[in-house]
C-alpha positions as CSV (number, residue, x, y, z in Angstrom):
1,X,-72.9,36.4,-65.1
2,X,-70.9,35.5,-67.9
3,X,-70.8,32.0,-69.5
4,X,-67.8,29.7,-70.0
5,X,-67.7,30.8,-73.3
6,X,-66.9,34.5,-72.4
7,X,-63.6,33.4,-70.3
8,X,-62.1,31.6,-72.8
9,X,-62.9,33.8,-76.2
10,X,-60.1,35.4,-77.1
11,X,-61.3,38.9,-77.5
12,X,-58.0,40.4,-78.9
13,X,-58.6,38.6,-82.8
14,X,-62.3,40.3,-82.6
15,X,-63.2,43.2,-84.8
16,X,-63.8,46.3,-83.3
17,X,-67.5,46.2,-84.3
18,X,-67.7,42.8,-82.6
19,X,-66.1,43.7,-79.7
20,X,-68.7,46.7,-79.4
21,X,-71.7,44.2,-79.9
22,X,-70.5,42.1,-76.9
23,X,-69.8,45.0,-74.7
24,X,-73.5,46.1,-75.3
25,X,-75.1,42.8,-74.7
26,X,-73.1,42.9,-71.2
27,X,-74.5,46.2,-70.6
28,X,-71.1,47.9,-70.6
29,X,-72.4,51.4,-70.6
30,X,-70.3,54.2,-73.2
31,X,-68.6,51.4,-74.9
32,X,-68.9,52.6,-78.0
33,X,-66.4,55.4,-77.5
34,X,-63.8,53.4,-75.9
35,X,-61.0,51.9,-77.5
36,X,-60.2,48.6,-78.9
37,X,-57.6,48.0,-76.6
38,X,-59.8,48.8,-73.4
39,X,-62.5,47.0,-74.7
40,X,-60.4,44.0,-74.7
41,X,-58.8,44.4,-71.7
42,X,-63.0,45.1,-70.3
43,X,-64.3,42.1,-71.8
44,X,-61.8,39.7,-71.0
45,X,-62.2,40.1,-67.0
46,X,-64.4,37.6,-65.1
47,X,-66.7,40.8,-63.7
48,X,-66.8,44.3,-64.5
49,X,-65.4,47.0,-61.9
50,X,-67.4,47.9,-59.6
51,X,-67.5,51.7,-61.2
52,X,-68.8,50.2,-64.4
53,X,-71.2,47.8,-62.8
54,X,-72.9,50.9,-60.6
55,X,-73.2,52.7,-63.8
56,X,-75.6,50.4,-65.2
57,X,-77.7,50.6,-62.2
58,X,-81.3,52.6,-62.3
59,X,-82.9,54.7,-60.1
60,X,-85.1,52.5,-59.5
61,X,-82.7,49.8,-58.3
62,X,-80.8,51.9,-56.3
63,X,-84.3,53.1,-54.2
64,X,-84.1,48.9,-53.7
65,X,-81.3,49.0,-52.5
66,X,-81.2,51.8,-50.0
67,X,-84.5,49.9,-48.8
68,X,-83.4,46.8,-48.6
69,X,-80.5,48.9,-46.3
70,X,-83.4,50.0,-44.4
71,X,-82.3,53.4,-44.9
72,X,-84.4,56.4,-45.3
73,X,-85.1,59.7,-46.7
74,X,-83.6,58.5,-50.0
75,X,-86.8,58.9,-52.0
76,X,-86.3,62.7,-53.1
77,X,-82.4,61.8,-54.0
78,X,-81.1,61.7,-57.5
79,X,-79.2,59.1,-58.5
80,X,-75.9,60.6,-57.9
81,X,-76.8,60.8,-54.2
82,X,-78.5,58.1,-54.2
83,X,-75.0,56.2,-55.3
84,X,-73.1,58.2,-53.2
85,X,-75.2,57.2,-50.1
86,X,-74.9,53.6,-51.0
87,X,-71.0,53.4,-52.2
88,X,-69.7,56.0,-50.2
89,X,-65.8,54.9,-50.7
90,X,-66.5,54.2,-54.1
91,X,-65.0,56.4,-57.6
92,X,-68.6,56.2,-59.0
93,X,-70.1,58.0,-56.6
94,X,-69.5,61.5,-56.4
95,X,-69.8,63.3,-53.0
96,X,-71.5,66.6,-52.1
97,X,-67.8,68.1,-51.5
98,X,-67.3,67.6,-55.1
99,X,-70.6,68.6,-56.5
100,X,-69.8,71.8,-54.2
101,X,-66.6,72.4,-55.7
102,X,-68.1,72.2,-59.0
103,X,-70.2,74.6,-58.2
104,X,-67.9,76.8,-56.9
105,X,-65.5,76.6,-60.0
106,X,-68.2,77.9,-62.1
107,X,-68.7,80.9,-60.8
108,X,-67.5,83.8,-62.9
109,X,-64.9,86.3,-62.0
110,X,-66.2,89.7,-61.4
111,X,-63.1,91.7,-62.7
112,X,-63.8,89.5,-66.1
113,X,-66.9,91.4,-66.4
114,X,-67.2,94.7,-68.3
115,X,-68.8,97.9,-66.8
């Protein structure tokens, strides 16, 4: 949760490098390869997205989760089914539709091959 402090710094007059620092210490995951400008516009909200909060989320947190949910079968999932078990409606969480598609995109073009 962040403190008072956080709500009311003004994080457009901080350096890049000091922007990055704070993102870290709230567990913002890839923020170093965001921009300054979405780093402020990140750090200056009371709560992360929902997205960026699931990111930071383990395995092992998730499998909680699911059993707190009294779910089951979840043990063997990875954590993209895991997530996607959990947060169904949510961008995070990819869907086996999507994972298929993937899949099926990837395949190669037999008349691409040579004889």
């Amino acid at each position: 949760m962040p403190s008072e402090t956080d709500c009311t710094m003004d994080y457009s007059t901080m350096s890049l490098i000091e922007l990055k620092r704070t993102a870290k210490g709230r567990g913002l995951k890839l923020y170093y390869i965001l921009p300054k400008d979405e780093l402020v516009r990140l750090l200056s909200l009371p709560e992360l997205p929902l997205e960026l909060r699931l990111q930071k989320k383990t395995i092992r947190q998730l499998r909680q989760e699911a059993k707190a949910k009294n779910l089951t079968g979840f043990w063997g999932l990875s954590r993209g089914e895991l997530l996607a078990l959990l947060y169904p409606n949510e961008q995070g969480a990819p869907d086996k539709n999507q994972k298929n598609q993937r899949d099926a995109d990837e395949h190669d073009d037999p008349q691409n091959h040579r004889p």
